[in-house]
C-alpha positions in Angstrom: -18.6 46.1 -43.3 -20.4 42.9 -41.8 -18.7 41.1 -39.6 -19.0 37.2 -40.9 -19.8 34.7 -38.0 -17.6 32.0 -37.3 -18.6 28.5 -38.0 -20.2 26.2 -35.9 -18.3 23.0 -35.7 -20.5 19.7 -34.7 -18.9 16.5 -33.4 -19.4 13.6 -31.0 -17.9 13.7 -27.8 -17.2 9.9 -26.0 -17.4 10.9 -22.9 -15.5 9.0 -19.5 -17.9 9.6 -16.4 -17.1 8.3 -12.4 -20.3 5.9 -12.7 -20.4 1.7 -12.2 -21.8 1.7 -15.2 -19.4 -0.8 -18.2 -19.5 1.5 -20.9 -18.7 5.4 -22.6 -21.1 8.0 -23.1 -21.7 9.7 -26.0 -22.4 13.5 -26.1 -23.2 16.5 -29.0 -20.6 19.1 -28.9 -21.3 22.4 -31.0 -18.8 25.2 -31.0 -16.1 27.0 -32.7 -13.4 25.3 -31.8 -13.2 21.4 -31.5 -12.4 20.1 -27.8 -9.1 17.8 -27.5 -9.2 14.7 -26.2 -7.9 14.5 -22.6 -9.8 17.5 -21.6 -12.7 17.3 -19.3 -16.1 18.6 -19.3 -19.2 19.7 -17.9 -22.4 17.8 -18.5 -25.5 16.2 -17.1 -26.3 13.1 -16.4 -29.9 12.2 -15.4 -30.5 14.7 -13.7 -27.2 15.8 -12.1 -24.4 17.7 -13.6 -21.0 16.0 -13.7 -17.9 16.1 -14.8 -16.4 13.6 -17.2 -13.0 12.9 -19.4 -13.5 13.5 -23.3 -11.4 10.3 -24.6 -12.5 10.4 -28.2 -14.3 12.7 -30.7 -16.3 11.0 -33.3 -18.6 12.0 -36.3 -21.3 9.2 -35.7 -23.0 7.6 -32.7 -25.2 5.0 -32.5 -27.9 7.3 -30.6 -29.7 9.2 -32.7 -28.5 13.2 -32.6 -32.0 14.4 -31.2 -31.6 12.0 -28.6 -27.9 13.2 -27.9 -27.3 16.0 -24.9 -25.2 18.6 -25.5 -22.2 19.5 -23.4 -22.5 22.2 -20.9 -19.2 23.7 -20.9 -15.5 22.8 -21.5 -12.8 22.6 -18.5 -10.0 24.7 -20.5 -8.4 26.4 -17.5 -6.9 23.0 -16.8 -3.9 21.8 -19.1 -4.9 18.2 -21.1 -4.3 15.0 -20.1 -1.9 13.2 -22.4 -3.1 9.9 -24.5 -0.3 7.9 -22.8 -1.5 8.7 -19.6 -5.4 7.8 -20.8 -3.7 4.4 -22.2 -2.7 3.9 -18.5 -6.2 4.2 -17.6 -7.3 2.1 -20.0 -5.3 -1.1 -19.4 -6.1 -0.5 -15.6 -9.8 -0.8 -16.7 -9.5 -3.2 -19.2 -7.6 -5.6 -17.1 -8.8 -4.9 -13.2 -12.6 -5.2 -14.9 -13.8 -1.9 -14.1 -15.1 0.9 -16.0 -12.5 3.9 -17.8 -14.1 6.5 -15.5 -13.6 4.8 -12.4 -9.7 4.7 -13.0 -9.4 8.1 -14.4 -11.6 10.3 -12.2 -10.7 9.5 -9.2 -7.3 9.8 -9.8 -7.7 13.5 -10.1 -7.9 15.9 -7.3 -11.3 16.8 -6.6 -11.1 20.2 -7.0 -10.0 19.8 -10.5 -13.1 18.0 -11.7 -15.4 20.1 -9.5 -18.8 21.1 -11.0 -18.5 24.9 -9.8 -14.6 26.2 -11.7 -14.3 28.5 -8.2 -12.2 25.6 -6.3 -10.0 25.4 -9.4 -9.3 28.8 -10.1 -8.5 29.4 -6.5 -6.0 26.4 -7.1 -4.7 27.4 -10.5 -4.1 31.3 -8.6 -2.7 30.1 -5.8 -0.3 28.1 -8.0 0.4 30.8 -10.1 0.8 33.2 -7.2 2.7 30.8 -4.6 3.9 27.7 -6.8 6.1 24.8 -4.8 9.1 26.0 -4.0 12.1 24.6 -4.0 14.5 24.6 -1.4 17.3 26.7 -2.3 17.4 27.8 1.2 18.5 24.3 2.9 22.1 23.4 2.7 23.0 20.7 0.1 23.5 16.9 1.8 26.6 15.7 -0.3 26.2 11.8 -1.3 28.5 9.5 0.9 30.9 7.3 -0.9 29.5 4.0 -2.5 30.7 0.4 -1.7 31.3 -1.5 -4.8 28.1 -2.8 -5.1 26.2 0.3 -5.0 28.1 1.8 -7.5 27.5 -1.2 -9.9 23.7 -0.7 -9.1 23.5 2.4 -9.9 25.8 2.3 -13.2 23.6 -0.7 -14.5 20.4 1.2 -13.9 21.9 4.9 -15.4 23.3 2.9 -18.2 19.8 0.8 -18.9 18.5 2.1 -22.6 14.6 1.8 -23.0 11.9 -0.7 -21.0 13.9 -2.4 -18.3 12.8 -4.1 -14.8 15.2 -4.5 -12.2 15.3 -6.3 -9.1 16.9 -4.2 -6.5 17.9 -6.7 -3.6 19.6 -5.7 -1.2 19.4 -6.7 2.9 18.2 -4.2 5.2 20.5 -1.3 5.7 22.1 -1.8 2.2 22.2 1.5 0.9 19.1 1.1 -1.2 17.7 4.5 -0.7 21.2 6.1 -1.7 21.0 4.3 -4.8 17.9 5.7 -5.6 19.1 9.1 -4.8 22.4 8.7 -7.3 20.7 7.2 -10.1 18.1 10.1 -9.7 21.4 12.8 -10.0 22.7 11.3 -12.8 19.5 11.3 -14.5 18.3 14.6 -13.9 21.7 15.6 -14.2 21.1 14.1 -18.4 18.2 15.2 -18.8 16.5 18.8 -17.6 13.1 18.1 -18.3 12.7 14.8 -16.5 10.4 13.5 -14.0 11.2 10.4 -11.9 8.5 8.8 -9.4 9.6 7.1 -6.2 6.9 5.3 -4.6 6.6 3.8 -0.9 4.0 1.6 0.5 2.7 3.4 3.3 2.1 7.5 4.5 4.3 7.6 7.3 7.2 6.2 5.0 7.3 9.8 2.9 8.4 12.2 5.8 11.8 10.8 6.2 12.5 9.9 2.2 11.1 13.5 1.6 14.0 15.0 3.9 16.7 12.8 2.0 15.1 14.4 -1.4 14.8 18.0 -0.3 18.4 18.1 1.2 19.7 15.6 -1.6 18.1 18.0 -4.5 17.0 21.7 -2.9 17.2 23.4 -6.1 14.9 21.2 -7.2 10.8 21.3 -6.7 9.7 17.8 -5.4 5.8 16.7 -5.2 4.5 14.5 -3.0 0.8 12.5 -3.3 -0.9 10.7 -1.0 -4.1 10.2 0.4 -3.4 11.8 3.7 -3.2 15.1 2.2 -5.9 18.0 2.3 -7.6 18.6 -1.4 -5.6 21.9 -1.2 -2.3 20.6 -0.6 -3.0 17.1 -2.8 -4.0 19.8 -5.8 -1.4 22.0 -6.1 1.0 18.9 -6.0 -1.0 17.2 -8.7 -1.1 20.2 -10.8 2.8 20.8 -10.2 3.2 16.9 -11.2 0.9 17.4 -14.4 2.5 20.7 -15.8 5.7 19.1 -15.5 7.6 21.5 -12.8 8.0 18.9 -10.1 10.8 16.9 -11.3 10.5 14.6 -8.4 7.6 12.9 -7.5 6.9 11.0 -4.3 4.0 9.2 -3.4 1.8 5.7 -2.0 0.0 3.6 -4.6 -2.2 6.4 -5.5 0.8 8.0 -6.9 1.4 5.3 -9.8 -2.2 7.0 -11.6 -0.7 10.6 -11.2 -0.6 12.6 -14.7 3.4 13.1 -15.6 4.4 14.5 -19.1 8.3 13.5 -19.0 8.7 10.7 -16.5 12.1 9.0 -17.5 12.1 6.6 -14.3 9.9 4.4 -11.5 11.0 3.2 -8.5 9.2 1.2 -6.5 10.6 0.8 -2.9 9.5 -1.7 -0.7 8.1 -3.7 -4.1 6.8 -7.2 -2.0 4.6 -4.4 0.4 0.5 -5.1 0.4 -0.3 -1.4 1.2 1.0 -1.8 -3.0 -2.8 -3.1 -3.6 -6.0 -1.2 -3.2 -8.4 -3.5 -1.5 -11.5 -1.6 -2.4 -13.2 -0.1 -5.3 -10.2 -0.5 -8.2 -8.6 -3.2 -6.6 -5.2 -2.6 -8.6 -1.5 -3.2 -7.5 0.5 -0.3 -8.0 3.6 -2.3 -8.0 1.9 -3.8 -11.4 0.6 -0.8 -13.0 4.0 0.7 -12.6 5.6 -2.1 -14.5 3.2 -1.8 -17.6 3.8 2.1 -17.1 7.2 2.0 -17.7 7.3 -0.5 -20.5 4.5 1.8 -22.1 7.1 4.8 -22.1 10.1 2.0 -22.6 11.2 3.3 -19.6 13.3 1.8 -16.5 11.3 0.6 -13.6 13.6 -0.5 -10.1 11.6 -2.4 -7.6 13.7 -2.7 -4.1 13.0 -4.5 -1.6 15.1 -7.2 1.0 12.6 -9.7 1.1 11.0 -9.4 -2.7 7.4 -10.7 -3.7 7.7 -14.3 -4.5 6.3 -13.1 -8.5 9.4 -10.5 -8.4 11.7 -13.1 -7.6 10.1 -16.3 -10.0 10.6 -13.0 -12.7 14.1 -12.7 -11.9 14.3 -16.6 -11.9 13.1 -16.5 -15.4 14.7 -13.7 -16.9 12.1 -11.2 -17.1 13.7 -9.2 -14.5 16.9 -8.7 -14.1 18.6 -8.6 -10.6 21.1 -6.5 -8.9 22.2 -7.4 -5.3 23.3 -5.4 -2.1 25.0 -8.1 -0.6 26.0 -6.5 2.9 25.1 -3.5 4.4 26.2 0.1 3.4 27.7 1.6 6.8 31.3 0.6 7.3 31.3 -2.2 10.1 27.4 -1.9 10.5 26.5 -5.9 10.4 23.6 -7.5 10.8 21.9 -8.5 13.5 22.3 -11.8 15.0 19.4 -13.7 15.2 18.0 -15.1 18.9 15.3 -17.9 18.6 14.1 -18.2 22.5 12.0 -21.3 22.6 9.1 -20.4 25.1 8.8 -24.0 26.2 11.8 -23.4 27.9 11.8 -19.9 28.6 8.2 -19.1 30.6 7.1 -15.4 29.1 5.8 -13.4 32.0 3.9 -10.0 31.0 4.6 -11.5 27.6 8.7 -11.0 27.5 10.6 -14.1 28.8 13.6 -13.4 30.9 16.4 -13.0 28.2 14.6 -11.0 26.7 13.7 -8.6 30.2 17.5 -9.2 30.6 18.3 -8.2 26.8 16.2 -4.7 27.8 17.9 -3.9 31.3 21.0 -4.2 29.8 20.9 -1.4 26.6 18.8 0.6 29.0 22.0 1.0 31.7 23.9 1.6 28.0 21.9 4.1 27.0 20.7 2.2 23.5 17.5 2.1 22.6 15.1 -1.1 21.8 12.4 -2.2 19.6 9.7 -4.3 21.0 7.5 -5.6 17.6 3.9 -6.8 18.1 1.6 -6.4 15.3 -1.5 -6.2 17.7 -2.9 -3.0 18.3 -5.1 -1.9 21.6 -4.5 -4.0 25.3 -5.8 -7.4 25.0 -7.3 -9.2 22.2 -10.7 -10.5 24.0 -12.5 -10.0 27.3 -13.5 -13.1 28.6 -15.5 -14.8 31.8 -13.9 -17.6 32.8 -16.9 -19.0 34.6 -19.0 -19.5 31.8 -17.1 -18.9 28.7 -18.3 -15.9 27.7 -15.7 -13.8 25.3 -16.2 -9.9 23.6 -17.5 -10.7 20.3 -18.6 -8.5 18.2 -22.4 -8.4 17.5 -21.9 -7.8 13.9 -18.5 -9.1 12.5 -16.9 -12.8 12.6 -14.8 -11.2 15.4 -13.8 -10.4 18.6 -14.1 -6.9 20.0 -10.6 -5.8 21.4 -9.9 -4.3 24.4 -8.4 -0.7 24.2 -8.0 1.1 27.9 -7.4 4.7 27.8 -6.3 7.3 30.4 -9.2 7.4 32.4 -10.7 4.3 32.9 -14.6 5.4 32.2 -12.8 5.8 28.9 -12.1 2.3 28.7 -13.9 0.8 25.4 -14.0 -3.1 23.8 -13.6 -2.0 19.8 -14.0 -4.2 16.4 -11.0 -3.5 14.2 -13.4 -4.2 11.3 -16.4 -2.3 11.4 -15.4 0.1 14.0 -18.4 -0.7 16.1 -17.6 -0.2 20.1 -19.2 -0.8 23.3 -18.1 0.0 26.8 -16.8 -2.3 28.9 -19.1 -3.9 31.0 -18.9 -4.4 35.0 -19.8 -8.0 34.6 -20.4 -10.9 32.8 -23.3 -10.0 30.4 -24.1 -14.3 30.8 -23.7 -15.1 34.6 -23.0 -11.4 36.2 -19.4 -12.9 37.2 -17.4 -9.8 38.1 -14.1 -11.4 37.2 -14.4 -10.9 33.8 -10.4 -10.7 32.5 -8.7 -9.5 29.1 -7.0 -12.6 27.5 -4.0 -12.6 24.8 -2.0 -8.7 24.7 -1.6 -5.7 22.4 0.6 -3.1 22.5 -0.8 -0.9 25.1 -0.6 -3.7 27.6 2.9 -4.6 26.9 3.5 -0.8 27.5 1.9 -0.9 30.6 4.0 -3.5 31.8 6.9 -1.9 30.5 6.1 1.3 32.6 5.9 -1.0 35.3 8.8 -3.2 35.1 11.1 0.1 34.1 9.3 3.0 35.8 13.0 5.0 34.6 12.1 4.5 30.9 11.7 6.4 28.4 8.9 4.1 26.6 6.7 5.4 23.3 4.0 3.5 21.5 3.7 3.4 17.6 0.7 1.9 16.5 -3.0 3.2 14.6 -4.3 4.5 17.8 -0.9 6.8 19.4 -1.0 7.9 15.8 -4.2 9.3 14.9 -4.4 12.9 14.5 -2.4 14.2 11.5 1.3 14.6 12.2 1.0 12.5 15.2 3.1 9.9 13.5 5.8 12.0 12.1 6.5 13.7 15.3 6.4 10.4 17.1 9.3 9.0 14.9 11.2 12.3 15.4 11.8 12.1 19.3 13.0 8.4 18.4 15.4 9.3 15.9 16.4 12.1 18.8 17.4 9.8 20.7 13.9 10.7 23.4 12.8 7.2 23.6 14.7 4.2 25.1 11.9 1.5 24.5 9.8 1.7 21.6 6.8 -0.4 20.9 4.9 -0.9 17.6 3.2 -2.8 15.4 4.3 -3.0 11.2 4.2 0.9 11.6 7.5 0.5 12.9 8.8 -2.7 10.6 10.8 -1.2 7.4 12.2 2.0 6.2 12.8 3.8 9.7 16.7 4.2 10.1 17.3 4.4 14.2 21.2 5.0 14.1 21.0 4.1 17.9 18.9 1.3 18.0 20.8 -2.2 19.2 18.2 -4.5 20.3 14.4 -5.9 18.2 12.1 -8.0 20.3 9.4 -9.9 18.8 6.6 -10.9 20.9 3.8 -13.7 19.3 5.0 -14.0 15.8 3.7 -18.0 15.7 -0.4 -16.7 15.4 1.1 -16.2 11.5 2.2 -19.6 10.5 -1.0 -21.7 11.0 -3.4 -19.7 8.9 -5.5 -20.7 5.4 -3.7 -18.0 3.5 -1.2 -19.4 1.5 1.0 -16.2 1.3 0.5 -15.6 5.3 4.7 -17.4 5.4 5.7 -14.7 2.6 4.6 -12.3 4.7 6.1 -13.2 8.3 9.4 -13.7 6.7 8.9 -10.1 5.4 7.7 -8.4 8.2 10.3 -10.4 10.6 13.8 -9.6 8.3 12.3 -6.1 8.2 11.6 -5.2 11.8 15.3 -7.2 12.6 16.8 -4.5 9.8 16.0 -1.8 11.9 18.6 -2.9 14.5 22.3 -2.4 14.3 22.5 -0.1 11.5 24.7 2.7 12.6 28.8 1.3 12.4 30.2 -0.3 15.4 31.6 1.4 18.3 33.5 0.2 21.0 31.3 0.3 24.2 28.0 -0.3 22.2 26.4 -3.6 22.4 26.2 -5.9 19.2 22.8 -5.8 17.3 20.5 -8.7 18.0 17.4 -9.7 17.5 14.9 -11.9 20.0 12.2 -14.0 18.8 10.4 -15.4 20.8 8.4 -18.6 19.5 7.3 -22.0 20.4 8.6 -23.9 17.0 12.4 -22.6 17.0 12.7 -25.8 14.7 10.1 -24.6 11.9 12.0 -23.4 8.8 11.0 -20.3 8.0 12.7 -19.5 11.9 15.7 -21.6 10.3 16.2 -19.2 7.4 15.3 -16.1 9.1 17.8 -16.4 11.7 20.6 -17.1 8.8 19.2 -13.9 7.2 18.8 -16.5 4.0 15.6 -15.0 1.9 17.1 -16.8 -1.8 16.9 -20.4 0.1 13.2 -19.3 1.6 12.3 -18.2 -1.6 13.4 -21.4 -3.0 11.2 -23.3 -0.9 8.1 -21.2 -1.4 8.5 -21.4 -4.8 8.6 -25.0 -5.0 5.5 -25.7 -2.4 3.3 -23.0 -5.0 4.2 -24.6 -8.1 3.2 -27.9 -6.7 0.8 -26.7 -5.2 -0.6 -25.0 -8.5 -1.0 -21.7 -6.7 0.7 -18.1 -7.6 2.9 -17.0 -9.5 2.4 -20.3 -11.1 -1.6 -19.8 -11.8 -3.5 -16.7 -12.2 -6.5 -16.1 -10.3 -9.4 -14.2 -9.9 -11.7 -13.8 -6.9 -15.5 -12.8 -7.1 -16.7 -12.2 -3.7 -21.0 -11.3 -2.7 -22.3 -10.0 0.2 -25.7 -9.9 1.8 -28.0 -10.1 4.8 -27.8 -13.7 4.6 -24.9 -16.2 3.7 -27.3 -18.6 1.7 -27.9 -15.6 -0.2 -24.2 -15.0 -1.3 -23.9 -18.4 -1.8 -26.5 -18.9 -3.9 -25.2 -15.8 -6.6 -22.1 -17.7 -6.4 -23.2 -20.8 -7.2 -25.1 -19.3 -10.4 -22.5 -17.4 -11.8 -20.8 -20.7 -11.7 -23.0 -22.3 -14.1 -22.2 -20.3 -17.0 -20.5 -21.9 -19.3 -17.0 -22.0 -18.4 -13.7 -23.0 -21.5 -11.8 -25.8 -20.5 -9.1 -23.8 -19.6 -11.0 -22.0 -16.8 -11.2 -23.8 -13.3 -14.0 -22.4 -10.7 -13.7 -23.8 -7.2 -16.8 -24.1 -5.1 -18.5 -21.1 -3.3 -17.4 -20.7 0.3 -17.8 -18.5 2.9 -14.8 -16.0 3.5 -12.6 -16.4 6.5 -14.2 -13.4 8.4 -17.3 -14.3 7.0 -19.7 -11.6 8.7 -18.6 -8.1 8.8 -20.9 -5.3 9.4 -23.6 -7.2 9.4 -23.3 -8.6 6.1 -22.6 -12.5 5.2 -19.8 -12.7 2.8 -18.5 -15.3 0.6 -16.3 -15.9 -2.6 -15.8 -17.9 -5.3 -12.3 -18.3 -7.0 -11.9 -18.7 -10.8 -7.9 -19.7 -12.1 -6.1 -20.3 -14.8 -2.8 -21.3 -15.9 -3.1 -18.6 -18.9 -3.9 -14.8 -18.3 -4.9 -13.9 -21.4 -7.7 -16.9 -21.1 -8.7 -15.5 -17.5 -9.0 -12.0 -18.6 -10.8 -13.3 -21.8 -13.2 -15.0 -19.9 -14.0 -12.3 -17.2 -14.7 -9.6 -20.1 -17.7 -12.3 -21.1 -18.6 -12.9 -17.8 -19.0 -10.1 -16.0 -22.2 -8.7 -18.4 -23.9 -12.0 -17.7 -23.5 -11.6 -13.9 -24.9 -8.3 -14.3 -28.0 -9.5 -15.8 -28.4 -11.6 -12.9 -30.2 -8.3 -10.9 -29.3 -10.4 -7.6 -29.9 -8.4 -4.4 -26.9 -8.8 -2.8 -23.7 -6.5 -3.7 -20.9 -8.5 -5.3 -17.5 -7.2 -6.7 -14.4 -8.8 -8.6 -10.7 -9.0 -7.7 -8.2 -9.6 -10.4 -4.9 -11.3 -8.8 -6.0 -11.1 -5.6 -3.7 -11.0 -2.3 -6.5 -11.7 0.6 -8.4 -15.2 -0.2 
């Protein structure tokens, strides 16, 4: 009998491809069985084969069907996407101003949108053959006992029904990680299929919070995604996250775009970070996305933090969040710090420490305590400079100056840019005069080490900062031999600031905080305060013993009188917020305005300036405001001339009305000079 041939079915395939171009793609699929959107496929594009994301089928086009390409093949050995996780895309594109398959390519391991199937079969065998474990062999860490106002926490956030945002604020060393922890218990505890998604700001924040979740959870398989992982290691966790095993997800920003079937919860620690927003390609804020995420799924979000973002708190003034607080901290007699202002008009700093704060040092080292010196200035001296005829290290092809790193031997010795990455040796004289007495001015961390060394040759001293902690691990290991109790003076830069818990650290020193409060960044305040209430958190967390020193913190400054000092050294972020808030809204500035930032580069700033100053002419609504072109505050980097031009609005939906219309006509500019958009930008 003859054997009757299936049909063949014919559709349209809209296609999603990784390309700059604003727009779908629309392909010819014939086969016997009808693709699904949310799978991927193989196709060509020009003339190079790539993989794209099928986000609709269709029965029309508006290119004729001889003009159409056919699909190569489809990607079925990886499970579908879901359309609530392609929605997520969509809004990112829609309202970041980028095209579907920038958001949504990218976001998936490499090797599962390979062109050759051999990476991903390798990864879907090795997943199937050696899956994430979990870790049934580590002994279970019971929870410790909650004050009262953990335990309200985490009731109000287990008892939330549906889309809720909640400010978790609570002051450094409040038990804000253990109520994560519970309200993760309870809810996996409800429910055995759900996934929850804990994200921190930065990489070297994961190792510590992994720990707590493997000994918290063992039977449990936990996934972690970042972008310090190898494709290997960042697959199989992405494919454990997207089949729905991993019930617990950890991860940086990156993590917020991951593919999750039954997440139930997001919690966003750390909420007021910047590491939060990309600041290249998709510019998007994670922080953002995940709140849109989670009212998507009606969903709770928590967003934690001691020192919030300034929108997080005006939200919470308004009732769109609501807030739960950690008044005091969570270790029986652990208090906080008190708060040292030394006023360096009266206290000369020599080798950049003034004497109570060499004093403050001698005396935990003869204790045995350790100490946290805080300098958020990598490498030994900021500038080289000759003193006879003014010459200074700058760099040849950024607005900047080339910093002085030493290393340990001294033909090693190199003046870097911390921009573009560009480096020179240092040179035996003035490249101007040919004075020999060329000397480094300002200092980094490695020069307050050296003095250190010098000052307290018995000392146990270790440097945290982007160049001690290069290689892979290098960071992790360093923070182990702190909490071990190796180091008795540690030294870093924001590395060092939040989320580290040193149960035998008494004393913070903060060296040349002032550079931050004279700046043209309006949020520059915001983020002192931050970065000073969370470097102070680190000290005095453990409880009170006799015999061991009370926690302080020195800050050393030349305006003790200014008031963000004032309100730091009462640990008072509501009354700071209070005032920041007030000075924006007068101000007209965020979270009172919505902006948008559309910055050019070329060889030539008149260049920049001049796209600038065209795209301005288009018709703008009334509601629209565009400030004039300027050049950015590091206005050459890599030998490029930058500039910006800042568009606002007291309505977002007007702004991101606008920008949809705008963006086309820029494009038909054809200027030749490269230009990109920001939406809600952090950096102006």
């Amino acid at each position: 009998m003859k054997k009757i041939p299936k049909l063949q079915i014919e559709k349209i395939l809209q296609i999603a491809l990784d390309t700059p171009l604003n727009q779908f793609f629309d392909y010819l699929w014939r086969g016997e069985e009808l693709p699904k959107v949310g799978q991927f496929a193989l196709l060509t594009f020009g003339r190079r084969e790539m993989v794209g994301l099928i986000v609709d089928v269709k029965s029309d086009s508006e290119v004729p069907r001889d003009k159409l390409k056919s699909i190569i093949a489809i990607r079925d050995q990886l499970p579908v996407v879901s359309s609530e996780w392609i929605d997520l895309c969509r809004f990112a594109a829609e309202y970041y101003q980028r095209p579907l398959g920038e958001v949504a390519l990218p976001s998936i391991p490499k090797n599962c949108r390979a062109l050759k199937t051999t990476a991903l079969d390798k990864a879907l065998k090795k997943e199937f053959r050696k899956p994430l474990v979990a870790h049934i062999d580590q002994e279970k860490n019971e929870p410790p006992q909650l004050n009262a106002a953990q335990q309200l926490a985490v009731q109000e956030i287990v008892e939330a029904e549906g889309y809720t945002a909640t400010l978790l604020f609570g002051v450094t060393g409040s038990g804000k990680t253990e109520v994560y922890l519970q309200v993760a218990a309870q809810l996996l505890a409800r429910n055995s299929s759900a996934q929850i998604l804990i994200l921190v700001p930065e990489i070297n924040l994961t190792p510590q919070l992994q720990g707590n979740l493997q000994t918290r959870f063992p039977e449990l398989i936990i996934a972690v995604l970042h972008s310090g992982m190898s494709e290997g290691d960042r697959t199989r966790h992405w494919l454990a996250a997207h089949s729905g095993k991993a019930r617990l997800i950890l991860g940086t920003r990156l993590a917020i775009l991951a593919s999750l079937p039954t997440l139930k919860l997001i919690i966003v620690d750390e909420e007021h970070d910047p590491s939060y927003k990309q600041q290249d390609g998709l510019r998007y804020s994670a922080r953002d996305l995940a709140i849109w995420r989670a009212k998507q799924l009606n969903i709770p979000v928590v967003l934690g933090s001691a020192t919030p973002s300034l929108e997080t708190w005006q939200h919470t003034n308004s009732r769109r969040y609501s807030k739960l607080c950690l008044p005091n901290r969570a270790v029986n007699s652990a208090v906080l710090p008190a708060m040292r202002l030394i006023d360096l008009a009266k206290d000369k700093a020599q080798y950049g420490l003034t004497s109570a704060l060499m004093s403050a040092l001698k005396s935990r080292l003869q204790k045995g305590e350790q100490s946290l010196l805080y300098l958020n200035r990598r490498g030994y001296a900021p500038v080289l400079a000759c003193e006879a005829c003014g010459w200074m290290s700058n760099c040849t092809r950024c607005s900047s100056n080339l910093v002085l790193h030493k290393s340990e031997s001294k033909s090693g010795h190199r003046l870097r840019c911390h921009h573009c990455s560009f480096e020179l040796p240092i040179p035996q004289s003035c490249p101007t005069c040919g004075n020999a007495d060329i000397q480094p001015l300002g200092r980094g961390t490695q020069r307050i080490e050296e003095h250190l060394h010098l000052i307290f040759p018995e000392a146990r001293i270790s440097r945290i900062d982007a160049d001690s902690t290069r290689l892979k691990g290098s960071a992790q290991a360093a923070f182990e031999t702190v909490h071990r109790g190796e180091v008795d003076i540690l030294i870093g830069t924001q590395m060092v600031a939040k989320g580290h818990d040193f149960k035998n650290l008494t004393l913070v020193g903060i060296i040349n905080p002032d550079s931050a409060l004279f700046t043209q960044d309006f949020r520059a305040s915001e983020r002192l305060f931050a970065q000073l209430m969370q470097v102070s958190g680190r000290a005095g967390r453990a409880a009170q013993k006799e015999g061991v020193s009370p926690s302080e913190v020195f800050i050393q400054t030349r305006y003790p009188q200014h008031p963000l000092y004032q309100t730091l050294k009462n640990h008072d972020y509501p009354r700071f917020a209070q005032e920041c808030l007030k000075e924006r809204q007068q101000a007209d500035l965020p979270p009172f305005i919505f902006q948008a930032l559309l910055r050019a580069e070329a060889k030539e700033l008149h260049m920049a300036i001049a796209f600038l100053k065209q795209a301005a002419t288009i018709d703008m609504p009334e509601d629209i405001f565009v400030h004039d072109p300027i050049p950015m505050s590091l206005m050459k980097m890599a030998n490029l001339e930058r500039a910006q031009l800042l568009i606002e609005s007291r309505s977002r939906t007007s702004l991101q009305t606008f920008l949809k219309k705008w963006l086309p006509q820029l494009s038909n500019f054809k200027p030749r000079i490269s230009w990109s958009l920001e939406v809600d930008p952090v950096d102006i």
